[in-house]
C-alpha positions in Angstrom: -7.5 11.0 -0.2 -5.4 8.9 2.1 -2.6 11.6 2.9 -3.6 13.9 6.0 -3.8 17.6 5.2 -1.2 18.2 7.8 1.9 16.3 6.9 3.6 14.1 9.7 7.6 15.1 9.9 8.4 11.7 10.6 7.4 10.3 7.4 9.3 13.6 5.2 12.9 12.8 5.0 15.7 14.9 6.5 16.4 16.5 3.6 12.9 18.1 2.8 12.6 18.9 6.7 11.4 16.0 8.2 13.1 13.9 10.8 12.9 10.5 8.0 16.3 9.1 7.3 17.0 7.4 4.1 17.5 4.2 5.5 13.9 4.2 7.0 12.7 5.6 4.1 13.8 2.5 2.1 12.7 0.2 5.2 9.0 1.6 4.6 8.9 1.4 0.9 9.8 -2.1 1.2 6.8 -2.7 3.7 4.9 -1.2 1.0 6.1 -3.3 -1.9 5.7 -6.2 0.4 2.0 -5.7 1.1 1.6 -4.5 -2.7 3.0 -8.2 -3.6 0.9 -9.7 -1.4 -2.4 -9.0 -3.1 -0.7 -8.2 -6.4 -2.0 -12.1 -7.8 -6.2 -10.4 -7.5 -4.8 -8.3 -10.3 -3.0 -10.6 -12.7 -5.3 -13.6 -12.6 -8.1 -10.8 -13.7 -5.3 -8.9 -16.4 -3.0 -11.7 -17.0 -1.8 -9.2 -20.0 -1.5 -6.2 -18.2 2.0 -6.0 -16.7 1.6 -2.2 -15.2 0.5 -2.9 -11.3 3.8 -5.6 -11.4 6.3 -2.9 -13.2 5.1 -0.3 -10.7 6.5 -2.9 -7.8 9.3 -3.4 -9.6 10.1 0.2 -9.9 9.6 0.4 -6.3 12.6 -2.3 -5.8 14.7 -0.9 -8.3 14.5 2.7 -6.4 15.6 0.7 -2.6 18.3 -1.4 -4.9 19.9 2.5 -6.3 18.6 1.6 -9.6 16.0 3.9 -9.9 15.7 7.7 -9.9 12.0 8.8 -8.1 10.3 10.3 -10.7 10.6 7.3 -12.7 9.2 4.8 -9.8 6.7 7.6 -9.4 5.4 7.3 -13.3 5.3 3.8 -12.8 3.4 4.6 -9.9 0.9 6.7 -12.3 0.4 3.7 -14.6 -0.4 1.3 -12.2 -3.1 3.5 -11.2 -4.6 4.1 -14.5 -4.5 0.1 -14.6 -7.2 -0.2 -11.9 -9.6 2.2 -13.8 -12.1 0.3 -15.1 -11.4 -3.0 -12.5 -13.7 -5.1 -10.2 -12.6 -4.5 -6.2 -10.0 -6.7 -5.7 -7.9 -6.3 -8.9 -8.6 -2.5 -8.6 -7.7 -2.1 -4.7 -4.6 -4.8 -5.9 -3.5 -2.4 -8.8 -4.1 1.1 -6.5 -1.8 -1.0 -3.8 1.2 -1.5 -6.1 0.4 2.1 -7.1 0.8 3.5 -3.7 3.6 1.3 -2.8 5.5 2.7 -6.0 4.6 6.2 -4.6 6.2 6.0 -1.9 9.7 6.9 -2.8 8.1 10.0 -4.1 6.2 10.4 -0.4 6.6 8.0 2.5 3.4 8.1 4.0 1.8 6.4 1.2 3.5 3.2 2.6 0.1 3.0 4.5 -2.3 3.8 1.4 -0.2 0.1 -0.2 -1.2 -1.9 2.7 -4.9 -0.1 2.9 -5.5 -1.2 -0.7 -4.1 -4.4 0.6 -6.5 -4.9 3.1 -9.1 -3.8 1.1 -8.5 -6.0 -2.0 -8.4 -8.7 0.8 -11.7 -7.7 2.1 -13.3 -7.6 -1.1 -12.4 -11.2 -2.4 -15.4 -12.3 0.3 -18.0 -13.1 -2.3 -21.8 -12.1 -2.2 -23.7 -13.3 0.4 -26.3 -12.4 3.1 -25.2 -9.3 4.2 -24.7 -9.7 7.9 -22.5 -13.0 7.1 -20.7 -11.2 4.2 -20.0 -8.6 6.3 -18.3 -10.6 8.9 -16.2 -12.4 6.6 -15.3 -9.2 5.3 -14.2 -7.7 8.4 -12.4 -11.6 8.8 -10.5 -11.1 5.4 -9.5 -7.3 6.3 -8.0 -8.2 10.0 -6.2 -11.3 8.9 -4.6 -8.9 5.6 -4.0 -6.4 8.3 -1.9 -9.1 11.0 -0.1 -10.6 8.0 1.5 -6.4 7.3 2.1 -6.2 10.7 4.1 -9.3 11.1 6.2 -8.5 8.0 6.7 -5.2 9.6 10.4 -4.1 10.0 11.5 -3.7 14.2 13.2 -0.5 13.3 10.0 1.4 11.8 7.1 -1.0 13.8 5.9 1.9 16.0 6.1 5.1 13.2 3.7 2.7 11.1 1.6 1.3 13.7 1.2 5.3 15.3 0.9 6.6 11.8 -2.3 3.9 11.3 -3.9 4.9 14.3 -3.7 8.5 13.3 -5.0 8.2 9.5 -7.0 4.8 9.6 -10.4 7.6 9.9 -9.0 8.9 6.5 -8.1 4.7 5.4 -11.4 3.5 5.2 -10.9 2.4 9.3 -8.9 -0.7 7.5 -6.1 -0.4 10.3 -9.0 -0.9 13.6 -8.5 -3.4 15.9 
């Protein structure tokens, strides 16, 4: 599970309670897609014929562009899930990104569960090896996935997402450590 227990009122939008505004909430889904897309290629060249982790991105942009009502981007979010069942590590983490990032019009705080996949998918492209060397370029992989989100990071949401990683990286796998 990479949603805290106790939910964060910045990341539930004004209208459910939170503090969110709609504009932010579009600004974080968008980071989301963006890392989704990023790793989304460790899916397809494995899947080539399974389009569900790409529709689930594409559900996500629809939703920012108006085009979309939630519970649909949310079913696509569902299927692109289901499409990592069964996957090696980086087209599963790729597929469970585009998954999360599709979520998150549903519930913003799974903009960070898109870019832990992310980092993860990166991470586990590092082939076999000895295992103090693998591990390193492991750790390599995940921190130079993790600076590429951060640059693509939006000025007016930077500081929610970088708090919000320091507060759940424990529950991310530690993906978002310096």
């Amino acid at each position: 599970m990479i949603l805290p227990k106790e939910r964060d009122p910045r990341l539930i939008t004004i209208r459910r309670g939170g503090t969110l505004t709609d504009e932010h909430h579009r600004l974080l889904a968008d980071w989301a897609l963006v890392c989704a897309g990023h790793v989304l290629h460790l899916f397809e060249d494995h899947q080539p014929g399974d389009s569900r982790p790409r529709e689930a991105i594409d559900a996500g942009w629809a939703w920012i562009r108006g085009e979309m009502r939630m519970g649909d981007a949310r079913q696509a979010a569902f299927r692109a899930n289901a499409a990592a069942r069964e996957m090696p590590g980086p087209a599963k983490f790729a597929a469970l990104s585009a998954g999360q990032a599709a979520a998150v019009p549903h519930v913003a705080a799974h903009d960070l569960g898109a870019a832990a996949y992310a980092i993860r998918a990166a991470g586990a492209c590092v082939p076999a090896g000895d295992g103090a060397a693998q591990a390193r370029a492991r750790a390599q992989a995940r921190a130079r996935e993790r600076e590429w989100q951060r640059a693509r990071l939006p000025a007016a949401i930077r500081a929610l997402v970088l708090d919000d990683q320091q507060r759940r990286s424990a529950i991310c796998w530690h993906v978002f450590d310096d």
